[in-house]
VOGU-410038 format. One record per residue (C-alpha): residue number from 1; residue in one letter; chain; x, y, z. Coordinates in pm, 1 decimal, decimal comma. Layout:
ATOM:seq:type:mol:c1:c2:c3
ATOM:NUM:A:A:X:Y:Z
...
//
This chain:
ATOM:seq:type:mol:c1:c2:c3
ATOM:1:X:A:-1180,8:-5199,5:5443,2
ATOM:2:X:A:-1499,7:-5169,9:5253,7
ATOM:3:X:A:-1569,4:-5419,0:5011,3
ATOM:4:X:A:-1737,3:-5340,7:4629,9
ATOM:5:X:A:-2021,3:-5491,2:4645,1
ATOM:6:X:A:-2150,8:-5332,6:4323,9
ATOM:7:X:A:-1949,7:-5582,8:4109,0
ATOM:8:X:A:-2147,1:-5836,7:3883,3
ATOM:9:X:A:-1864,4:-6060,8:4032,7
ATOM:10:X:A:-1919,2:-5923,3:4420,1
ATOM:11:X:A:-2194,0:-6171,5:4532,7
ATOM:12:X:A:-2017,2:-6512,3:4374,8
ATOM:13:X:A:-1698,5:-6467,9:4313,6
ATOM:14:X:A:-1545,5:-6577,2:4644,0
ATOM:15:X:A:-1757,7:-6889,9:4664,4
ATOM:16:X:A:-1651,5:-6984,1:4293,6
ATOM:17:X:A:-1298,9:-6945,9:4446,8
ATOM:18:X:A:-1370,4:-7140,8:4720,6
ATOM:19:X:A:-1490,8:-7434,1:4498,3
ATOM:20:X:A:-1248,5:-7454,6:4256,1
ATOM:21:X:A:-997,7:-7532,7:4454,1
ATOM:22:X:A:-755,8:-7258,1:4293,8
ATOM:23:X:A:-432,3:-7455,3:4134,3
ATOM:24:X:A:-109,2:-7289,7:4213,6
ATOM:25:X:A:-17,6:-6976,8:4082,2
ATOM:26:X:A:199,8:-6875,0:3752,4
ATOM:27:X:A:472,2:-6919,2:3909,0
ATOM:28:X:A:866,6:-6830,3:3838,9
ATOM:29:X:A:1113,7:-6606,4:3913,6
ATOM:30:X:A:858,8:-6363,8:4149,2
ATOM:31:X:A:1144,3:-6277,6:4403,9
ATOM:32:X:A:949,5:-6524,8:4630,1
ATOM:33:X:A:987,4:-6884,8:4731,7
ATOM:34:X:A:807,1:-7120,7:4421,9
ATOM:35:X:A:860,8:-7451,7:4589,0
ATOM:36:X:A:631,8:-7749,7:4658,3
ATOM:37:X:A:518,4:-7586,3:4964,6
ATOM:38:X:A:387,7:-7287,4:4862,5
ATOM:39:X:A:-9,7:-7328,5:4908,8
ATOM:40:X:A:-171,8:-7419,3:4589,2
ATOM:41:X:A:-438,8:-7137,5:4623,9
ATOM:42:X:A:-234,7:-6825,0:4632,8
ATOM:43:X:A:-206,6:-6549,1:4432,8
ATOM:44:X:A:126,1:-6351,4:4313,5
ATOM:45:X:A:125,0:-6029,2:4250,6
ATOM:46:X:A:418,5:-5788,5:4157,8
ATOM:47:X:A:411,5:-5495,8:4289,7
ATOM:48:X:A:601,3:-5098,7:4202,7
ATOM:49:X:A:833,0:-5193,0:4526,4
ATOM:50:X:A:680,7:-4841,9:4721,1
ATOM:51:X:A:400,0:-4958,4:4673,7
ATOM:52:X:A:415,8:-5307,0:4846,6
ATOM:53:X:A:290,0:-5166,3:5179,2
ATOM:54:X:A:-6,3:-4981,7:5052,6
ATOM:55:X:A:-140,2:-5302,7:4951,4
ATOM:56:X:A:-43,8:-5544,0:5251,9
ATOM:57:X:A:-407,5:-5443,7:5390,1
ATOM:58:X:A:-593,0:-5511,1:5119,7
ATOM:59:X:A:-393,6:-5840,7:5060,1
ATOM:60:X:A:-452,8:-5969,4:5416,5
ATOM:61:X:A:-843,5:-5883,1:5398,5
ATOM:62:X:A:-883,1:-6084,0:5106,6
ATOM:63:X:A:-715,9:-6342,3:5243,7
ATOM:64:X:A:-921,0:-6336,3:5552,5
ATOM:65:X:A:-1218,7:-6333,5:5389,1
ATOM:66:X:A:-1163,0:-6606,2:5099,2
ATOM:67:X:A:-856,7:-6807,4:5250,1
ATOM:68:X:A:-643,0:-6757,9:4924,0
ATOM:69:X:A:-304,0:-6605,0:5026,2
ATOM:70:X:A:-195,6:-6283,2:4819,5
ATOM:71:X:A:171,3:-6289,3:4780,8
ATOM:72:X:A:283,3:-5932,3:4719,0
ATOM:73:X:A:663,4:-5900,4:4533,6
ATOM:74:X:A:820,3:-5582,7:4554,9
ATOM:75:X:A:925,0:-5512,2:4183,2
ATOM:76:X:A:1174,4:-5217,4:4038,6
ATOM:77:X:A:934,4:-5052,9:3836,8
ATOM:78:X:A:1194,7:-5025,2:3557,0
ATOM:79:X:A:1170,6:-5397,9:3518,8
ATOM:80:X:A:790,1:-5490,2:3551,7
ATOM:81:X:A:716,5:-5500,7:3214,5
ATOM:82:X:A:957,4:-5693,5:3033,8
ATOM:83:X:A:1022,6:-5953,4:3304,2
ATOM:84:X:A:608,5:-5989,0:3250,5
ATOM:85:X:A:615,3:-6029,9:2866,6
ATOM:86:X:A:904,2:-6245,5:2948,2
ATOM:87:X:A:814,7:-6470,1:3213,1
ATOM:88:X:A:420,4:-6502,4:3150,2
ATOM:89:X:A:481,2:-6674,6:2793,1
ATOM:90:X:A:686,4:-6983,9:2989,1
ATOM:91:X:A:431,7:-7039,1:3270,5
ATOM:92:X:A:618,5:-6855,0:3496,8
ATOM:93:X:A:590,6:-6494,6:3663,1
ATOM:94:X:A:302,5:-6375,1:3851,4
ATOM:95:X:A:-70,7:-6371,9:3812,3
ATOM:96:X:A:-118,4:-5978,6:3880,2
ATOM:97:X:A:116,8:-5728,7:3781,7
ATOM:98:X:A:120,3:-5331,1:3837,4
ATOM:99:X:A:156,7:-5137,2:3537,4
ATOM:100:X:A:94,7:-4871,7:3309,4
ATOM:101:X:A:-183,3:-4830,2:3063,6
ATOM:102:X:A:5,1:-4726,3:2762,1
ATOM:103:X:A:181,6:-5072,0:2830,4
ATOM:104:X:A:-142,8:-5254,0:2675,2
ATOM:105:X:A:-33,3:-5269,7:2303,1
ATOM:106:X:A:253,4:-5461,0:2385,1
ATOM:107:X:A:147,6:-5668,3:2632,1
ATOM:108:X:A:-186,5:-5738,2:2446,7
ATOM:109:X:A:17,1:-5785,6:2158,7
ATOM:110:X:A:250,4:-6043,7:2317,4
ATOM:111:X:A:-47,3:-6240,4:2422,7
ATOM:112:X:A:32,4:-6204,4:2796,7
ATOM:113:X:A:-276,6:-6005,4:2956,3
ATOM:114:X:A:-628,8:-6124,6:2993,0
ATOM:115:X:A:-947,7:-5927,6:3027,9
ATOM:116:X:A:-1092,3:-5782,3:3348,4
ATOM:117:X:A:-1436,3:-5835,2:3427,8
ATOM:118:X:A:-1549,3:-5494,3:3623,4
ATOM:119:X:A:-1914,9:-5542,4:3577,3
ATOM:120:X:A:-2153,0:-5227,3:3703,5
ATOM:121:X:A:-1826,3:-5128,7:3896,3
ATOM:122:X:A:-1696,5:-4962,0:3590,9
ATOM:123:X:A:-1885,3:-4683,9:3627,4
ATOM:124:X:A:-1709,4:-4605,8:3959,5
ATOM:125:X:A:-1409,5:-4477,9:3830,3
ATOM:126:X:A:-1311,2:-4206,7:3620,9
ATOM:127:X:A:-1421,2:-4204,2:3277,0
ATOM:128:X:A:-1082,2:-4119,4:3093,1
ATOM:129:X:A:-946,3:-4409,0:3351,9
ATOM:130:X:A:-1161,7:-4629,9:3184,2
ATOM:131:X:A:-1082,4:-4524,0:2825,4
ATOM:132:X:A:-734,2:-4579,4:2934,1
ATOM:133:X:A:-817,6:-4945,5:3095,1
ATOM:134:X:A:-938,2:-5038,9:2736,7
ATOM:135:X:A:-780,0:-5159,6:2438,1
ATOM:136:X:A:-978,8:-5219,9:2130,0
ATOM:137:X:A:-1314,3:-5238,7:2320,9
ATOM:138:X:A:-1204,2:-5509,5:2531,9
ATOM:139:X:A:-1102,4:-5388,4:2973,5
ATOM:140:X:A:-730,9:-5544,1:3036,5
ATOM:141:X:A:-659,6:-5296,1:3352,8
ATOM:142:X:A:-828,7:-5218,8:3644,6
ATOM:143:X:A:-712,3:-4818,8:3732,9
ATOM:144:X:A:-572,9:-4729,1:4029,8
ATOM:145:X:A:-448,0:-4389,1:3994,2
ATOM:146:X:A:-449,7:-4094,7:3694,4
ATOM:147:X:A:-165,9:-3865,6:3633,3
ATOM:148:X:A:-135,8:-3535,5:3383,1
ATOM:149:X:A:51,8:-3208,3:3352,6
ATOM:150:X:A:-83,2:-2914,8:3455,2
ATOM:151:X:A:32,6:-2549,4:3490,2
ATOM:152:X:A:198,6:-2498,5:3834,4
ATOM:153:X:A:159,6:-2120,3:3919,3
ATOM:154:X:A:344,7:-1882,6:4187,2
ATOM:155:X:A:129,6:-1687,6:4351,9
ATOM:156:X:A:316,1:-1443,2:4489,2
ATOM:157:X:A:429,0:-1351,1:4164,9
ATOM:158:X:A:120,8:-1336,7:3963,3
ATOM:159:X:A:-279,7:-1357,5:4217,3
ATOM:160:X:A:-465,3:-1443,8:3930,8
ATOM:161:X:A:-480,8:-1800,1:3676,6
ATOM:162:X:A:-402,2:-1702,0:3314,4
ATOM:163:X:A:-725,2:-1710,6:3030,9
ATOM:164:X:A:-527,6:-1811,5:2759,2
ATOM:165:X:A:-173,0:-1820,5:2621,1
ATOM:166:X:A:-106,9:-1464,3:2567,4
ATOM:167:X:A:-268,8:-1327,8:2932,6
ATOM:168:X:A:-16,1:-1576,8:3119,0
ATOM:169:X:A:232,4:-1483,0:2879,5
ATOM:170:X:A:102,9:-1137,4:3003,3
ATOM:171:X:A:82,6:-1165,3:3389,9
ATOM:172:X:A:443,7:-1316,7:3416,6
ATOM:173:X:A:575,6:-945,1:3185,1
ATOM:174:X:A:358,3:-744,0:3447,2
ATOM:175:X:A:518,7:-916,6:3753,7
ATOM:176:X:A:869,2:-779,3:3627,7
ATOM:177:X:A:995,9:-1122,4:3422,7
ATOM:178:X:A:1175,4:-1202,6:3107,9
ATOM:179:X:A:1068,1:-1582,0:3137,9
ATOM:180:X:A:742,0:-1594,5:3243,5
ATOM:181:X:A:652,4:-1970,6:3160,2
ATOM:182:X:A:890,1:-2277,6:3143,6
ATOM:183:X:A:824,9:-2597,0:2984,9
ATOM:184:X:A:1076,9:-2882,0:2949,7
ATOM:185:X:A:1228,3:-2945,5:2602,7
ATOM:186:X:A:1570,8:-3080,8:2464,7
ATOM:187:X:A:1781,0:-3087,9:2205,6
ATOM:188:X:A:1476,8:-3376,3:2075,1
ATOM:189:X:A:1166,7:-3149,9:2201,1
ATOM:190:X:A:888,3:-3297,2:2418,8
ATOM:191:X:A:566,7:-3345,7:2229,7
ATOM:192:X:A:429,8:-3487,1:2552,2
ATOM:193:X:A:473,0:-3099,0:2722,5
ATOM:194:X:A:339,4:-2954,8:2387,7
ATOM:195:X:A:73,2:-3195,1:2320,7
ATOM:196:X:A:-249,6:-2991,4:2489,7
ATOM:197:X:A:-116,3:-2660,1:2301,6
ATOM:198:X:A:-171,6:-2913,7:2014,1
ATOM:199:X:A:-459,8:-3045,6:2094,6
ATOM:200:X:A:-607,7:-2727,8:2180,2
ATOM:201:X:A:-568,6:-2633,0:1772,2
ATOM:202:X:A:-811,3:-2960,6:1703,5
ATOM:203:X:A:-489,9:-3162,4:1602,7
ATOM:204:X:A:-499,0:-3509,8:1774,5
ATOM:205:X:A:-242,1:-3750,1:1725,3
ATOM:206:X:A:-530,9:-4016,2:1618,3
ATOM:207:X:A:-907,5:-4025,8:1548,5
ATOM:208:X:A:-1111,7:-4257,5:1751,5
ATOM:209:X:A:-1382,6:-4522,9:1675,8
ATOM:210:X:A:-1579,9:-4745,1:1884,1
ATOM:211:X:A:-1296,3:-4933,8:2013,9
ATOM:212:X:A:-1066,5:-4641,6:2067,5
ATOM:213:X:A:-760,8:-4488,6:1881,8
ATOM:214:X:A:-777,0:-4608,4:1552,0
ATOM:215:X:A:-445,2:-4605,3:1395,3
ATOM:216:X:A:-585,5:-4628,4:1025,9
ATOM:217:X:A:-675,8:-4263,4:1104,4
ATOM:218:X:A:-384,9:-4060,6:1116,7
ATOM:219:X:A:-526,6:-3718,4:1246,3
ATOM:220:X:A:-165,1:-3509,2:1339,3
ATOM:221:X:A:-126,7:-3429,0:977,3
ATOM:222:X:A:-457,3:-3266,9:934,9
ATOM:223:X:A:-526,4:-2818,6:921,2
ATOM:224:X:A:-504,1:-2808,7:1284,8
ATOM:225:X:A:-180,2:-2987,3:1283,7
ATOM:226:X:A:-10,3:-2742,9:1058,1
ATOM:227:X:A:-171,8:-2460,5:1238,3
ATOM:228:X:A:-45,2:-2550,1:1581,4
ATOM:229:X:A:319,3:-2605,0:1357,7
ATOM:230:X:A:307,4:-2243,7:1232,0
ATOM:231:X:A:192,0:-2116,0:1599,2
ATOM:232:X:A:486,8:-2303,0:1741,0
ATOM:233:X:A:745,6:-2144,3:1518,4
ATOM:234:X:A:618,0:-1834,1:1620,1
ATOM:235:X:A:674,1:-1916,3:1975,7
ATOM:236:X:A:1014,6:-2024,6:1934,0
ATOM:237:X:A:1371,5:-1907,7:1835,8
ATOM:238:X:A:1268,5:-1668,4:1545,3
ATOM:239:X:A:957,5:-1550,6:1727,1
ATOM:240:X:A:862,8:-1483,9:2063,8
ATOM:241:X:A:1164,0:-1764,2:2215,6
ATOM:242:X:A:883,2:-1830,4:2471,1
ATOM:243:X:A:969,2:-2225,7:2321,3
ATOM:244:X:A:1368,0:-2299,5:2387,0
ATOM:245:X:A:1536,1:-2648,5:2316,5
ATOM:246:X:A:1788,7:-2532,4:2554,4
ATOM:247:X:A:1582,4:-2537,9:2819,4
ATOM:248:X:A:1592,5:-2952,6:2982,2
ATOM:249:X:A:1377,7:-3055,4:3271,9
ATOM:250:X:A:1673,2:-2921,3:3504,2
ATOM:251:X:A:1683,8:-2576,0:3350,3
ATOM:252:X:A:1273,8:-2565,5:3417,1
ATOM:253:X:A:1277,6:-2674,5:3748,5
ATOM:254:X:A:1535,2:-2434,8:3869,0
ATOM:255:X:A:1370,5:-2121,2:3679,1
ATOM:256:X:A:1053,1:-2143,0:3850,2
ATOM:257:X:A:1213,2:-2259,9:4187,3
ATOM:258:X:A:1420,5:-1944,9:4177,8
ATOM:259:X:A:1126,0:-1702,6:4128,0
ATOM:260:X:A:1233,2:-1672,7:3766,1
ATOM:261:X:A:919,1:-1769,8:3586,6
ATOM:262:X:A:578,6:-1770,6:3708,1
ATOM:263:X:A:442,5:-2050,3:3527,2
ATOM:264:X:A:562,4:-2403,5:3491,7
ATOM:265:X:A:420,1:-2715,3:3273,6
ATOM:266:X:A:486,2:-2965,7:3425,0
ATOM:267:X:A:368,6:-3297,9:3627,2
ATOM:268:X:A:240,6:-3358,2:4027,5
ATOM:269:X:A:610,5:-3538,4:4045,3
ATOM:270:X:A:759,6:-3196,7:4074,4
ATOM:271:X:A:520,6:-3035,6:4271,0
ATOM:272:X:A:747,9:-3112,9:4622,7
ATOM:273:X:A:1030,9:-2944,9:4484,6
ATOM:274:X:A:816,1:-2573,0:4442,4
ATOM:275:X:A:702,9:-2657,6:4780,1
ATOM:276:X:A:993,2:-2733,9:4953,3
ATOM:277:X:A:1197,8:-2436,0:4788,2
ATOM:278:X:A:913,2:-2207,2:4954,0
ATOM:279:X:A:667,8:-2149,9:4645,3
ATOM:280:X:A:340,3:-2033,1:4697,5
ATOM:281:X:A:186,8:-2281,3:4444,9
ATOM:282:X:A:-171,7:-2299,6:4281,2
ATOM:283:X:A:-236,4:-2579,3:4006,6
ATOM:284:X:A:-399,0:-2423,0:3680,4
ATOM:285:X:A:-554,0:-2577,5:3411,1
ATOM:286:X:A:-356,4:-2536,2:3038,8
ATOM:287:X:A:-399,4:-2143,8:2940,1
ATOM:288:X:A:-535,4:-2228,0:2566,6
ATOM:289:X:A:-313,4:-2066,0:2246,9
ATOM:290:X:A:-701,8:-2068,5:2114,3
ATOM:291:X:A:-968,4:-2092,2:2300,7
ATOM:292:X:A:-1050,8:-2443,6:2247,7
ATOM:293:X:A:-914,3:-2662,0:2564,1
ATOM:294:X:A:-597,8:-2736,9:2550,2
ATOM:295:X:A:-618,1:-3176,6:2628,3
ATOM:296:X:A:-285,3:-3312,3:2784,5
ATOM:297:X:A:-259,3:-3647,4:2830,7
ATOM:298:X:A:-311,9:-3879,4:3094,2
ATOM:299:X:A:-151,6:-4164,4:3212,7
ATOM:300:X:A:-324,6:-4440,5:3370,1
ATOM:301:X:A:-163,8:-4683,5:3621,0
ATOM:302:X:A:-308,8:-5021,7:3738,1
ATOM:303:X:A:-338,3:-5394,0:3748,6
ATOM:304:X:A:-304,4:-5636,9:3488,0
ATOM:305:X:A:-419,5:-6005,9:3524,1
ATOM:306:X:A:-189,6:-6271,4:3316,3
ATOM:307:X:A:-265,1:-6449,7:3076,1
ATOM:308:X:A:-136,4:-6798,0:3199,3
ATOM:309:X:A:-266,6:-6749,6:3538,7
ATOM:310:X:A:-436,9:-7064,4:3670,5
ATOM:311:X:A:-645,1:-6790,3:3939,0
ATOM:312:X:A:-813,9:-6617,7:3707,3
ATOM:313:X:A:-1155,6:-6577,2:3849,7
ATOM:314:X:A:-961,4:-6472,9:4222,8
ATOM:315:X:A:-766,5:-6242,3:4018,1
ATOM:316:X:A:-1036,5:-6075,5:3864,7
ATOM:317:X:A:-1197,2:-6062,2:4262,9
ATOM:318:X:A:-927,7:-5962,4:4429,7
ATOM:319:X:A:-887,9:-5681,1:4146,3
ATOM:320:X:A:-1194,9:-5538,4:4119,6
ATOM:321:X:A:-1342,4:-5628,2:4476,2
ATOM:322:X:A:-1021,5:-5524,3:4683,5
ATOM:323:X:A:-810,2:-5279,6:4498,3
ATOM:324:X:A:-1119,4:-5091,2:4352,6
ATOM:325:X:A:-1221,8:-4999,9:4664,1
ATOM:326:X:A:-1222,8:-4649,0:4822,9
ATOM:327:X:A:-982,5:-4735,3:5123,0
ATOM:328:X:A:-713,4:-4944,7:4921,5
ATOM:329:X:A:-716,9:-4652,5:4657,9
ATOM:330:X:A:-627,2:-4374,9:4900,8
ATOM:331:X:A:-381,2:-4576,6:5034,1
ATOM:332:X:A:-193,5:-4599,1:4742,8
ATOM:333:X:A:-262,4:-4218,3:4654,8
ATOM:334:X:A:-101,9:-4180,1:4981,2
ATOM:335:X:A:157,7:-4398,8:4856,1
ATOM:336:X:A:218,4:-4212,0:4554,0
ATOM:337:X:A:62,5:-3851,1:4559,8
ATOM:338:X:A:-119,2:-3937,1:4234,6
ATOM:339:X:A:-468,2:-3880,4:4164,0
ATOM:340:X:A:-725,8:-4174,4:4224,2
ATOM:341:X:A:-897,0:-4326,8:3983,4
ATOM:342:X:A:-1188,6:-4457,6:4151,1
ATOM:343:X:A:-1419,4:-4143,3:4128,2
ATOM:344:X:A:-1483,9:-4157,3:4555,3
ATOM:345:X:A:-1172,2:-4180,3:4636,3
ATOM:346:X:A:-1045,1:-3909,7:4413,6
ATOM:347:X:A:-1337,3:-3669,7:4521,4
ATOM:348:X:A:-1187,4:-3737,3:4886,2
ATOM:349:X:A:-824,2:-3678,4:4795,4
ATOM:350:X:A:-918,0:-3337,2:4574,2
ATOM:351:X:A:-954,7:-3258,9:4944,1
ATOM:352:X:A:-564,2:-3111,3:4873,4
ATOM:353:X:A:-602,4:-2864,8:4642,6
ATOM:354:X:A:-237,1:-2927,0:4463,2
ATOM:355:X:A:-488,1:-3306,3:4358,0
ATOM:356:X:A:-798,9:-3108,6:4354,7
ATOM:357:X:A:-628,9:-2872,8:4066,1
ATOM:358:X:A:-438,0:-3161,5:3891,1
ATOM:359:X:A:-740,4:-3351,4:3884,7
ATOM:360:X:A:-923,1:-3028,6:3731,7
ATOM:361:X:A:-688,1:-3060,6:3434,7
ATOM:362:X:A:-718,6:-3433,5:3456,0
ATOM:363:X:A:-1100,1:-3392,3:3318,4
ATOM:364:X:A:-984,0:-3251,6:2977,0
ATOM:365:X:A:-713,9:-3504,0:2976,4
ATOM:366:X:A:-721,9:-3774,3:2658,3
ATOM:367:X:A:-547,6:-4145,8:2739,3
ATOM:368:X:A:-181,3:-4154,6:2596,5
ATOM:369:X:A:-278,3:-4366,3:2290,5
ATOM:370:X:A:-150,2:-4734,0:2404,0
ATOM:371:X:A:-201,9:-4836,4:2031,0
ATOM:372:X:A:172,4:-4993,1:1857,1
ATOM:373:X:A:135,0:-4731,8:1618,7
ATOM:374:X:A:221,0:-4469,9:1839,2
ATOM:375:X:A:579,6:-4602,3:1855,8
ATOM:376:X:A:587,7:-4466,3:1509,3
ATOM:377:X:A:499,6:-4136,5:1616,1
ATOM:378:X:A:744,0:-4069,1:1929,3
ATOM:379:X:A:1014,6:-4181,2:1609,6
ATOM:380:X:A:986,7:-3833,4:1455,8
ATOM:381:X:A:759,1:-3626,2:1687,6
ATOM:382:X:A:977,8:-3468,0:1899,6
ATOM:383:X:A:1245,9:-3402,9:1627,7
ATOM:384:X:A:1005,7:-3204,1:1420,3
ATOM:385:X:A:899,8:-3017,1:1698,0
ATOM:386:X:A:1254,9:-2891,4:1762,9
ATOM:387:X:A:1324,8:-2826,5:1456,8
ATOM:388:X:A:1035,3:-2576,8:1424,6
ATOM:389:X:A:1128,0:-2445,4:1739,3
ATOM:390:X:A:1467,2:-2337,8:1653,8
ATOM:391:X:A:1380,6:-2187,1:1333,1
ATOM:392:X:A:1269,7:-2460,3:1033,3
ATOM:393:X:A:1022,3:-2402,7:807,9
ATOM:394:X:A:680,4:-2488,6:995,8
ATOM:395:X:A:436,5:-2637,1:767,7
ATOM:396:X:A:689,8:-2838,5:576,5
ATOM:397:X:A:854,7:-2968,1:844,4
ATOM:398:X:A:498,7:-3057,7:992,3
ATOM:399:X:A:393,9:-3247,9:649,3
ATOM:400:X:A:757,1:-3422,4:661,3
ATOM:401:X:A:630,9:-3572,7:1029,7
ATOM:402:X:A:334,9:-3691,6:895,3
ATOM:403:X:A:447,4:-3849,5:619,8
ATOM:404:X:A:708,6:-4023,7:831,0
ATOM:405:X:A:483,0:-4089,8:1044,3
ATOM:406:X:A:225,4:-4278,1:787,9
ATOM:407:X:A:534,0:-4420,0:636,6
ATOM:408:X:A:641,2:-4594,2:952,7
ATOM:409:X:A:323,1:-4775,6:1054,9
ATOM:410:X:A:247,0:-4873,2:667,1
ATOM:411:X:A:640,0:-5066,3:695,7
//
């Protein structure tokens, strides 16, 4: 494997782990052995369990190369977090954990994550990876891989990508169907689906300053927000019904499996299942209700370093000198089928063009705000977004959100 050498860290980090004489560990309840035996320069690190083998390389090079010992724990991914927020505040747990950027306000909140030094290596990776890696101006993550909807498209049933809303609304009426596009929604909508129709009307959920999403500036309750509300009711149950709260992630699938829609928002994670039902697919980027782009969001995925680890500076190494390499982050694209986000290594999986497509869309993408305050927004978002679908009042209901919304992080 190839080693960054690009690192401010890359030419003495291995020899300050060398001298140091690394102390043991956070350890605790890692799945692994924690007794007196275990060598006192080792590193822990949990691990998405499908993941565990995309890593063992990686883990043994480092360990060749600096003699510390990389102990890889295979974690349900449904458990990560809060056995991190638990563990790390007791001394115990690991000293690297896999995770989720919009996990940052939480875990920076708790106290439990410390900051990543990438040095001139930042500029390897992709910049909205980067935006997501950082939480009020300060790097807690180092990205592995980017994810973000995009428009899955048959091509058998419509050639040609759609311009904007209306021509893909278009196309699919042309190639004979009553349900041209399908997007997931609920009884409790889906603002994540929605949000790059939203974005695309200049409507963001928050401004942004110097050290990212600011939550003091509440932007979802501005013109463009009450715009996009009025287009939505007009795509919904009294309007076009191109919008249906009937229609769950189930419903979607199996419309455009079927060859009864010709579009489909959705995520790479459902990509296999047009494939293996026999669909001709082609990734599009968001067909705009405006002309503006239409931004979804991305999420980020990658490494955190705890806060109680005693291997700090061989975290930080192994981090940014062994997982933010080229090799290691193709093998756990092949791993997981998601977009790199070191910039080489996604250049060589766009390669596909399902990834070359997805990341495409991934270039207007905008970080999922990791910020506490968005907590308050999921609260009512989705609700209000349903209601307007099925028939409520747009702009009022839109001006009721927001002042939920403003109400909930002011209390």
């Amino acid at each position: 494997m190839r080693v960054n050498t690009k690192s401010l860290l890359a030419a003495g980090a291995v020899a300050v782990v060398a001298t140091l004489g690394l102390a043991g560990c956070a350890s605790g309840d890692s799945g692994s052995s924690n007794d007196s035996e275990t060598a006192s320069s080792t590193l822990t690190v949990w691990v998405d369990a499908e993941r565990v083998d995309a890593l063992k390389g990686a883990a043994e090079a480092y360990t060749e190369k600096t003699g510390v010992k990389v102990d890889l724990v295979g974690k349900d991914n449904a458990d990560i977090k809060d056995d991190f927020i638990q563990q790390v505040p007791t001394g115990k747990g690991p000293d690297i954990t896999m995770g989720a950027h919009d996990w940052l306000g939480e875990l920076s909140t708790n106290g439990v994550v410390a900051p990543i030094e990438l040095g001139d290596s930042a500029a390897d990776y992709l910049p909205v990876a980067i935006d997501a890696a950082t939480y009020e101006g300060t790097t807690y993550m180092l990205p592995y891989a980017v994810e973000n909807i995009a428009v899955l498209r048959n091509v058998d049933l419509v050639p040609e990508a759609a311009t904007s809303f209306d021509d893909m609304i278009a196309k699919g009426q042309a190639a004979g169907l009553t349900q041209p596009f399908v997007v997931e929604q609920g009884a409790e909508g889906n603002p994540y689906h929605l949000y790059p129709f939203q974005t695309a009307f200049g409507a963001p959920v928050f401004g942004t300053d110097e050290n990212g999403y600011n939550p003091e500036d509440l932007q979802i309750g501005n013109a463009g927000g009450e715009q996009f509300a009025t287009w939505l009711g007009s795509q919904g149950k009294n309007g076009t019904g191109v919008f249906n709260t009937d229609i769950d992630g189930d419903i979607a699938k199996d419309s455009f499996v079927t060859g009864k829609s010709a579009f489909w928002l959705t995520g790479p994670w459902n990509v296999g299942a047009a494939i293996d039902a026999g669909i001709n697919v082609a990734i599009d980027t968001v067909p705009s209700p405006t002309g503006e782009p239409a931004s979804p969001f991305a999420g980020v995925k990658g490494f955190f370093v705890s806060a109680e680890s005693k291997n700090k500076v061989a975290a930080n190494d192994f981090l940014v000198n062994f997982i933010g390499t080229e090799d290691v982050q193709l093998e756990l694209f092949e791993a997981g089928n998601v977009l790199p986000a070191l910039s080489a290594a996604a250049e060589t999986a766009s390669s596909d063009p399902i990834i070359e497509g997805f990341a495409a869309v991934g270039a207007e993408a905008v970080p999922m705000p990791a910020i506490p305050a968005m907590g308050a927004v999921w609260q009512y978002w989705g609700i209000a977004q349903a209601e307007i679908i099925n028939g409520a009042d747009p702009v009022p209901t839109w001006q009721k959100l927001t002042a939920d919304v403003q109400a909930a992080i002011a209390g």
